[in-house]
N, CA, C and O atoms as a GROMACS GRO file, in nm:
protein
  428
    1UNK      N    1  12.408  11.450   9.684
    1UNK     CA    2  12.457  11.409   9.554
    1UNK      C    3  12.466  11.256   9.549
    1UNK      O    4  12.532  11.209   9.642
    2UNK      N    5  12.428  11.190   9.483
    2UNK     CA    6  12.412  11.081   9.400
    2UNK      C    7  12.513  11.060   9.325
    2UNK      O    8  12.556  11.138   9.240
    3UNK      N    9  12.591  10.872   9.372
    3UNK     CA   10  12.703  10.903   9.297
    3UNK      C   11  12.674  10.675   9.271
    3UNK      O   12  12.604  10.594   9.332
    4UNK      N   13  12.774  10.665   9.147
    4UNK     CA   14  12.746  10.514   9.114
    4UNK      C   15  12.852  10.435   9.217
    4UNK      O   16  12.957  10.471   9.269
    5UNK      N   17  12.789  10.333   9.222
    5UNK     CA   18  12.863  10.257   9.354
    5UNK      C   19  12.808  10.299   9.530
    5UNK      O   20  12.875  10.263   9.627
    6UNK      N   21  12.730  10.346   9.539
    6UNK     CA   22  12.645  10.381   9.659
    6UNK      C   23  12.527  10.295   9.671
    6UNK      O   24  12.465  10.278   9.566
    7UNK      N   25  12.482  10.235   9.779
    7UNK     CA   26  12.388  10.168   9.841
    7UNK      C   27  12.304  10.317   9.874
    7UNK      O   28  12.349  10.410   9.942
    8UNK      N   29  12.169  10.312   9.806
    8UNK     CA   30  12.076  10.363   9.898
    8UNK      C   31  11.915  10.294   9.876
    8UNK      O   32  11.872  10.204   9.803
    9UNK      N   33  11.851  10.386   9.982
    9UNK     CA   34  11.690  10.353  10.038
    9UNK      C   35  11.616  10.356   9.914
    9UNK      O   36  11.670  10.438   9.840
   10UNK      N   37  11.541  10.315   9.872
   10UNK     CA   38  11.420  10.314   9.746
   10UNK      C   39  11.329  10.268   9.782
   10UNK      O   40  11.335  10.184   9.873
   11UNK      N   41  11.208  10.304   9.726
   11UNK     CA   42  11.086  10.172   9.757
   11UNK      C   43  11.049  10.114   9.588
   11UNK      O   44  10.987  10.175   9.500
   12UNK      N   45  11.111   9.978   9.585
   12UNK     CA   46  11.118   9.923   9.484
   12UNK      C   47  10.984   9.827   9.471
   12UNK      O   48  10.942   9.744   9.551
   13UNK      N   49  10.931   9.869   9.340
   13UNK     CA   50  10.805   9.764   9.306
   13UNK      C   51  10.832   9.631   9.294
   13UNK      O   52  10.918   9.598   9.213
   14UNK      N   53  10.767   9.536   9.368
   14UNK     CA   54  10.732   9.366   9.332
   14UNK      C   55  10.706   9.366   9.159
   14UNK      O   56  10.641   9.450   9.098
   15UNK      N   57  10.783   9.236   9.097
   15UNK     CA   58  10.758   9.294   8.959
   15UNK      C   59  10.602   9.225   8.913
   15UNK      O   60  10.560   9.223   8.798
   16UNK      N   61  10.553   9.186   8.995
   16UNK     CA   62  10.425   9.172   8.979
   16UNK      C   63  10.348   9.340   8.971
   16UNK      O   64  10.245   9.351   8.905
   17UNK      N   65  10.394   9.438   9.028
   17UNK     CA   66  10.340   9.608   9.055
   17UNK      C   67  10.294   9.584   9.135
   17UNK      O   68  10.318   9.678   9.210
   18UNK      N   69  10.206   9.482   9.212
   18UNK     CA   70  10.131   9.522   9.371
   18UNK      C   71  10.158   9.614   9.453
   18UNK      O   72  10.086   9.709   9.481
   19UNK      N   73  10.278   9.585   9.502
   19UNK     CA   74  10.322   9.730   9.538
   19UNK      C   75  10.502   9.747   9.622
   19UNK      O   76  10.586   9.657   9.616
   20UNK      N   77  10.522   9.877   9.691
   20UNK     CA   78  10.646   9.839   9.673
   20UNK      C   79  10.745   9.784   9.812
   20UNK      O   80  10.703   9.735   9.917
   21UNK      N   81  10.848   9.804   9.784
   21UNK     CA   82  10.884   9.773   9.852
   21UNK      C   83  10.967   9.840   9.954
   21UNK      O   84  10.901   9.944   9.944
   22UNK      N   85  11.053   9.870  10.042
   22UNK     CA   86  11.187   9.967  10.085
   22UNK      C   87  11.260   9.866  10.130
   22UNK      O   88  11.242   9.787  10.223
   23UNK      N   89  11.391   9.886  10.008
   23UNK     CA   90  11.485   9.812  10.016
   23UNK      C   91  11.635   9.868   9.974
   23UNK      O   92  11.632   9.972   9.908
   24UNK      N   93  11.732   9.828   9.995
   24UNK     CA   94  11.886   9.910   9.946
   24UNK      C   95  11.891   9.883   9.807
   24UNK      O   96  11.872   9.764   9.781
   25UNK      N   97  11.913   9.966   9.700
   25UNK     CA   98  11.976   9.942   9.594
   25UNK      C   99  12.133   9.975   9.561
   25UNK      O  100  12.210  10.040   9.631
   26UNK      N  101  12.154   9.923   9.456
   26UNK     CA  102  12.320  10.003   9.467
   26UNK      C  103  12.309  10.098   9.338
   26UNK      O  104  12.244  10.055   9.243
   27UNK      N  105  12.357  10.197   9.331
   27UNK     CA  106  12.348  10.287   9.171
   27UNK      C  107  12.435  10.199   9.120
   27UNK      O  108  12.497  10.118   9.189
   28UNK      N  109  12.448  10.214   8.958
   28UNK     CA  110  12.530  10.158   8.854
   28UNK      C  111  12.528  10.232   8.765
   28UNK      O  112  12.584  10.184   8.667
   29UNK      N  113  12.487  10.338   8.748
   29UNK     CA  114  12.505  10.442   8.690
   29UNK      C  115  12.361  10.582   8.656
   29UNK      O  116  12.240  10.572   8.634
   30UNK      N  117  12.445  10.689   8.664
   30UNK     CA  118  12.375  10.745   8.631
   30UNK      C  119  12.308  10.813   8.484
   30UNK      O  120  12.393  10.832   8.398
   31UNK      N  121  12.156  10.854   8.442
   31UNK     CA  122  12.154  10.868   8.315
   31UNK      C  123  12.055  10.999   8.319
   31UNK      O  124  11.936  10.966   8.312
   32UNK      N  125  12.082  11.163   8.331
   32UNK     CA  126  12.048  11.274   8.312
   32UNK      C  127  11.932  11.255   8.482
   32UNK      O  128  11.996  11.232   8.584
   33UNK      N  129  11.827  11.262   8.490
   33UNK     CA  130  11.750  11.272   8.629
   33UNK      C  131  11.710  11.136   8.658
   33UNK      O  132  11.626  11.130   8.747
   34UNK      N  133  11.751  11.002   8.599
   34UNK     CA  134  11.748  10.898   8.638
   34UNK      C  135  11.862  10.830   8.690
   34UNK      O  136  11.973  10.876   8.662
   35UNK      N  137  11.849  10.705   8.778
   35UNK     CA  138  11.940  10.615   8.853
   35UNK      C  139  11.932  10.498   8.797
   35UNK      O  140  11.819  10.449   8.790
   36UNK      N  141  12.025  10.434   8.752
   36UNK     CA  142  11.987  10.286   8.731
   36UNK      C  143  12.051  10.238   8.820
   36UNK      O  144  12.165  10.268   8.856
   37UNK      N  145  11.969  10.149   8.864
   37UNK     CA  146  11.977  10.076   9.007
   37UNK      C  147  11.975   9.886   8.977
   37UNK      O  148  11.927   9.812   8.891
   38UNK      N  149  12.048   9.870   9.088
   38UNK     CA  150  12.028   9.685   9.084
   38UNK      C  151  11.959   9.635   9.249
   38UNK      O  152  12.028   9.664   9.347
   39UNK      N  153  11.875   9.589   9.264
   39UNK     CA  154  11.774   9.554   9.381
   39UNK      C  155  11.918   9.442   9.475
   39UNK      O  156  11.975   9.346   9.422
   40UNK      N  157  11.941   9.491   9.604
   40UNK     CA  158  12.008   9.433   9.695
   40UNK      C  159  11.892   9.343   9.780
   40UNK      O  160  11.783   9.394   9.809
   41UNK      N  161  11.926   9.212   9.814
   41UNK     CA  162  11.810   9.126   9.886
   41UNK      C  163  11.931   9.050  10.007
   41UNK      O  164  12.051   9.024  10.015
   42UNK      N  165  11.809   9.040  10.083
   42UNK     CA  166  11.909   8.934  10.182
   42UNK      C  167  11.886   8.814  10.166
   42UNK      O  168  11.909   8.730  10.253
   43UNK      N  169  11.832   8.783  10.039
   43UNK     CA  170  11.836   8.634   9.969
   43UNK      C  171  11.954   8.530   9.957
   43UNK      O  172  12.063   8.581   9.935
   44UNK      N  173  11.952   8.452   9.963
   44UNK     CA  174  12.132   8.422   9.891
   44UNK      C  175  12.115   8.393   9.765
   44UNK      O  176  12.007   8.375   9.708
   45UNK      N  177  12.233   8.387   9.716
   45UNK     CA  178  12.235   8.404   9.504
   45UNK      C  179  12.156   8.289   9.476
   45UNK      O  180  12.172   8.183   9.537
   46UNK      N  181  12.051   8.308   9.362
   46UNK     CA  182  11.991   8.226   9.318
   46UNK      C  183  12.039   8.195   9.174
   46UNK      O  184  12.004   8.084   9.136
   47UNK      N  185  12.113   8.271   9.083
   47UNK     CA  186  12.159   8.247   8.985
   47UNK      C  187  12.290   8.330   8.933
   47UNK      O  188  12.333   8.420   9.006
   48UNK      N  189  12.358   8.302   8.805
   48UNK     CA  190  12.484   8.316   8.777
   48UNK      C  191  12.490   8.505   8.839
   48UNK      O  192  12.574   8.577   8.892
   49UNK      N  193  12.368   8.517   8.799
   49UNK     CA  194  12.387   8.710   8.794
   49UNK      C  195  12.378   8.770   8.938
   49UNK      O  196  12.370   8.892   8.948
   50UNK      N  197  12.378   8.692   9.048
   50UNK     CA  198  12.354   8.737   9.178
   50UNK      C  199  12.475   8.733   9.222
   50UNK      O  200  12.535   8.626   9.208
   51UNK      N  201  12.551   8.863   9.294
   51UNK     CA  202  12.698   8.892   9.381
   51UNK      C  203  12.672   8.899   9.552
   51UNK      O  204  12.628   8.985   9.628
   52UNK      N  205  12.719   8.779   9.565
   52UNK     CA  206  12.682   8.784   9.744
   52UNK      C  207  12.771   8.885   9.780
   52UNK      O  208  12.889   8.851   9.766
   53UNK      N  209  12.750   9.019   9.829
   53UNK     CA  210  12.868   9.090   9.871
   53UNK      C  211  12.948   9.054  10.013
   53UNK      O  212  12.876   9.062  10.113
   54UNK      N  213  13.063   9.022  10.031
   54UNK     CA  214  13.181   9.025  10.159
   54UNK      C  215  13.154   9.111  10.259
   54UNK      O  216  13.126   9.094  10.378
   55UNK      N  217  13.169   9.223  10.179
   55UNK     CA  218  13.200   9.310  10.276
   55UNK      C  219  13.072   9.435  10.288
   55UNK      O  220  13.099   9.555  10.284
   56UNK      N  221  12.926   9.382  10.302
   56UNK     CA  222  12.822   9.421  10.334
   56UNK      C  223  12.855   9.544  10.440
   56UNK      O  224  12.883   9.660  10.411
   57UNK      N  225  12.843   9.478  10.588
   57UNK     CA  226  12.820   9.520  10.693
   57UNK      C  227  12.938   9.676  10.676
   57UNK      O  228  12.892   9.780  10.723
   58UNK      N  229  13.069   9.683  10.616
   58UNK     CA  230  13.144   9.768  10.611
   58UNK      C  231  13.072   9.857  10.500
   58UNK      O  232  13.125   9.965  10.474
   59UNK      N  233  12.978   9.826  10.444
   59UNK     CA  234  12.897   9.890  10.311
   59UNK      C  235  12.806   9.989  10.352
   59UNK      O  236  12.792  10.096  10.293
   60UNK      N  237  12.716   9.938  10.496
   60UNK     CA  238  12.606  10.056  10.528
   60UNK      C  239  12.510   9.923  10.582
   60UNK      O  240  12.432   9.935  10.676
   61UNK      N  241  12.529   9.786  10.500
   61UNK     CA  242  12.378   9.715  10.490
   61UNK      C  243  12.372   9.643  10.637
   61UNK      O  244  12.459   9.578  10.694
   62UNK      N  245  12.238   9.677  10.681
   62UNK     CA  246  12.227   9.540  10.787
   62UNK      C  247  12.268   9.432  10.801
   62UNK      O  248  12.324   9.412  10.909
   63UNK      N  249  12.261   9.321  10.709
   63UNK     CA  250  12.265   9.197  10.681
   63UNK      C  251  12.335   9.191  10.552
   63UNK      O  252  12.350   9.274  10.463
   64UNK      N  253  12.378   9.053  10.569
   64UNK     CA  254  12.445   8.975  10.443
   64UNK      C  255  12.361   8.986  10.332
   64UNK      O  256  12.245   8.955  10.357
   65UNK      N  257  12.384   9.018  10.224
   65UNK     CA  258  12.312   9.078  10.092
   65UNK      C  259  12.396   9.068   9.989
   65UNK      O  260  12.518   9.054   9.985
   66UNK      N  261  12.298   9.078   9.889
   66UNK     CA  262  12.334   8.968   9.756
   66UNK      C  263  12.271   9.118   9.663
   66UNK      O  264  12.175   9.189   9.692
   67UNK      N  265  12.363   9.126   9.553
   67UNK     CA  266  12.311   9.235   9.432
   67UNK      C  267  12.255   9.147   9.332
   67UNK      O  268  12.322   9.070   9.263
   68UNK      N  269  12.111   9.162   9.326
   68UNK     CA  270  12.067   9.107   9.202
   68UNK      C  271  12.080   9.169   9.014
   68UNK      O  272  12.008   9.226   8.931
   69UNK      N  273  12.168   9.134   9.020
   69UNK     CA  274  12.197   9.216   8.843
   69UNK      C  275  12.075   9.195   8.785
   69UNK      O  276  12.033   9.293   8.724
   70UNK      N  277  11.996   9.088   8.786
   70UNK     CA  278  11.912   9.051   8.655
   70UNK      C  279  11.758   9.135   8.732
   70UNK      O  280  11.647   9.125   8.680
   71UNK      N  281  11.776   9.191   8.824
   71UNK     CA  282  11.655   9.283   8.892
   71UNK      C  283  11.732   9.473   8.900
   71UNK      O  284  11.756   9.548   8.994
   72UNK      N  285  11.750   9.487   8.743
   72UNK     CA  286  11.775   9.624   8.752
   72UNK      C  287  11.625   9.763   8.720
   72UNK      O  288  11.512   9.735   8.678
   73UNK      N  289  11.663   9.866   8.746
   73UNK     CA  290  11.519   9.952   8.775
   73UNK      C  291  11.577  10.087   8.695
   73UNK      O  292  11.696  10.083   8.663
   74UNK      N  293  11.517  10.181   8.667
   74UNK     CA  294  11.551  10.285   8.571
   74UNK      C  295  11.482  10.384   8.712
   74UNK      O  296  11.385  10.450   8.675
   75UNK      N  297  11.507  10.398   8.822
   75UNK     CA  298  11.400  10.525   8.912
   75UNK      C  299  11.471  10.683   8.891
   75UNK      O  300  11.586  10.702   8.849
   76UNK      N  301  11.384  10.776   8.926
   76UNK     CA  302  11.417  10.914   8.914
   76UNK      C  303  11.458  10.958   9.047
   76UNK      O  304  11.380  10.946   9.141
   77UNK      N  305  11.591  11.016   9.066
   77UNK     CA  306  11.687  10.984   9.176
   77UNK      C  307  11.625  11.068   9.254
   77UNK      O  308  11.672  11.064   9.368
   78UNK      N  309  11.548  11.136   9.242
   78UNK     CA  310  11.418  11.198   9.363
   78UNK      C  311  11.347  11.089   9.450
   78UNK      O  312  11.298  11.084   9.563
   79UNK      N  313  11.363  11.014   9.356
   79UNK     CA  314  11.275  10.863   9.438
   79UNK      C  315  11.396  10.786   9.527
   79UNK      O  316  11.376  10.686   9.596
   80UNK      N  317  11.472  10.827   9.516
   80UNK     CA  318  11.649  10.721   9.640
   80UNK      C  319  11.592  10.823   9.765
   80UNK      O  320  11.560  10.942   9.762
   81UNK      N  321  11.593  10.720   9.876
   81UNK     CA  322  11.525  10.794   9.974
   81UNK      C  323  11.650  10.862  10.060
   81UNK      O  324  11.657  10.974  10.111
   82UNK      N  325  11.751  10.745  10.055
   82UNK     CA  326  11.882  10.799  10.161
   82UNK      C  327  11.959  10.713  10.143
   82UNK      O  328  11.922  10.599  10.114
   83UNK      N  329  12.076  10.744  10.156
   83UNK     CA  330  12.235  10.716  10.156
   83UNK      C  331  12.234  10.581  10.250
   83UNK      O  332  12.196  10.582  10.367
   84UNK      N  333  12.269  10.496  10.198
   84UNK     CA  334  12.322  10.360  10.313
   84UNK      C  335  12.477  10.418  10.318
   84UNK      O  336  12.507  10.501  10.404
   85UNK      N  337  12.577  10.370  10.219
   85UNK     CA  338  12.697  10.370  10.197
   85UNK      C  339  12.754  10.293  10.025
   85UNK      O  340  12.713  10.272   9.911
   86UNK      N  341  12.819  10.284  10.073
   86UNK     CA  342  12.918  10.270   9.941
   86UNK      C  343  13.000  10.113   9.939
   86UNK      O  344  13.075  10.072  10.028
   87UNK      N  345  12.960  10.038   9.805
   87UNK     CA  346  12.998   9.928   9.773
   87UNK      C  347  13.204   9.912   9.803
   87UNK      O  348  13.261  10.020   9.784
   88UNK      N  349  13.271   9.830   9.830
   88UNK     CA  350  13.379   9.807   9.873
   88UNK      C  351  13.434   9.808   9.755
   88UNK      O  352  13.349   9.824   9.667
   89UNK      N  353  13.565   9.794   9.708
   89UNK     CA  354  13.654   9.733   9.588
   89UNK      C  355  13.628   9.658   9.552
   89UNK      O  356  13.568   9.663   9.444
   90UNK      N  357  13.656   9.531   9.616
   90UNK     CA  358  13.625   9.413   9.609
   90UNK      C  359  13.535   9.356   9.563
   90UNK      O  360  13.524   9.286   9.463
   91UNK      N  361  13.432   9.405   9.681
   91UNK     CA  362  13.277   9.357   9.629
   91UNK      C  363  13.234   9.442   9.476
   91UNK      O  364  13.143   9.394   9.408
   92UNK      N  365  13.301   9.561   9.435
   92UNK     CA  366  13.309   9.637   9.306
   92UNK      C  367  13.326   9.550   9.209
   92UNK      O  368  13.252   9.501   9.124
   93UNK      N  369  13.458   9.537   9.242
   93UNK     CA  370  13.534   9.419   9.097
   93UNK      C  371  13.417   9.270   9.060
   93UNK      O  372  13.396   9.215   8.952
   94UNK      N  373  13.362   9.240   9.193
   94UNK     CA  374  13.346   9.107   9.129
   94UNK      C  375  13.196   9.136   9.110
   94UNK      O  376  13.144   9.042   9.049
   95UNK      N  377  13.105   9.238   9.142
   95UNK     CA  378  12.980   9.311   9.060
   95UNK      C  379  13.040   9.314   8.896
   95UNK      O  380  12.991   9.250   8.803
   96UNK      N  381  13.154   9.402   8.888
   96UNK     CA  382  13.194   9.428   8.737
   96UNK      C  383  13.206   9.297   8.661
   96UNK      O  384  13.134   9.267   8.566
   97UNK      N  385  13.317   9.210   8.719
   97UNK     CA  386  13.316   9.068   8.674
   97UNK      C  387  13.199   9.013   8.656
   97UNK      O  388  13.186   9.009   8.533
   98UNK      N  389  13.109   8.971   8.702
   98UNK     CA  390  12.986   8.920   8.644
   98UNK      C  391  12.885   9.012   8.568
   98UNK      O  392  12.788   8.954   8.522
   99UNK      N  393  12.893   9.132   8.551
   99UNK     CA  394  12.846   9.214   8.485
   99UNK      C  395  12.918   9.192   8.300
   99UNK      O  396  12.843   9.186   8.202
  100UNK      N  397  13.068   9.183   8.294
  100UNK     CA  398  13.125   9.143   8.169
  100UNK      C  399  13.067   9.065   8.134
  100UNK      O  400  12.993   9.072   8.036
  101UNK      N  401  13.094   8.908   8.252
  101UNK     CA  402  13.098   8.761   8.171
  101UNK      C  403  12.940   8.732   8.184
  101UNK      O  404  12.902   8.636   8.118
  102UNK      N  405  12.865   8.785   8.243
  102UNK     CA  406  12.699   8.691   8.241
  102UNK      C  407  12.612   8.807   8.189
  102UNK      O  408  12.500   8.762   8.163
  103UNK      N  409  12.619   8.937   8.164
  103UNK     CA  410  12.498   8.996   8.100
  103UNK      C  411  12.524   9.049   8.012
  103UNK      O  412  12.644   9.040   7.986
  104UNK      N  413  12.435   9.139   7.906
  104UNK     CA  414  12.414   9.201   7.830
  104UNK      C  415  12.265   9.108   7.713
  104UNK      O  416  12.168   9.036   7.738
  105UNK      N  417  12.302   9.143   7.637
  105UNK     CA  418  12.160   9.112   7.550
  105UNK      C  419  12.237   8.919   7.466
  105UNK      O  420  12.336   8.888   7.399
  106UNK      N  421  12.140   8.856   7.516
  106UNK     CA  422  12.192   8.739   7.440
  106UNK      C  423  12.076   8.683   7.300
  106UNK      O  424  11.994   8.590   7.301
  107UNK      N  425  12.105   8.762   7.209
  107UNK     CA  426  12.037   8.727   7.082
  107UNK      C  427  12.171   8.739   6.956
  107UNK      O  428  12.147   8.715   6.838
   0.00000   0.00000   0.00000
């Protein structure tokens, strides 16, 4: 079972499509046989919408990793390959916090 706030396995497309990738996503919610997902990188934040998470390593993830909000994916939760673990409080709240104050549609 598939639940929001879980890190798991995907193989996420380059948004060029070349091809993909296997990397952690985190769910953010679910929508009938789809996942919407936000692409986790071991990048560090490149802009307002990127959450370096704290408390990674207590999460499931290998490495220090960053949730890219502005790299979200619509996949069919047949496609989540496996369970990492589950995003912290903390690192929750301040995903949500920049989710309020930096996105949605700006027109």
């Amino acid at each position: 079972m598939i639940l929001p706030g879980e890190f798991w396995l995907a193989d996420i497309l380059f948004t060029d499509g070349s091809r993909p990738k296997r990397r952690p996503a985190l769910v953010l919610w679910l929508d009938a046989e789809d996942a919407i997902v936000a692409v986790v990188t071991s990048a560090a934040p490149r802009s307002r919408t990127d959450v370096s998470l704290v408390d990674w390593a207590a999460s499931g993830l290998r490495m220090a990793s960053t949730v890219r909000l502005s790299r979200l994916d619509s996949l069919e939760q047949s496609l989540l390959i496996r369970r990492v673990g589950a995003i912290s409080a903390a690192d929750g709240d301040a995903v949500k916090q920049v989710w309020v104050n930096d996105l949605g549609p700006q027109f």
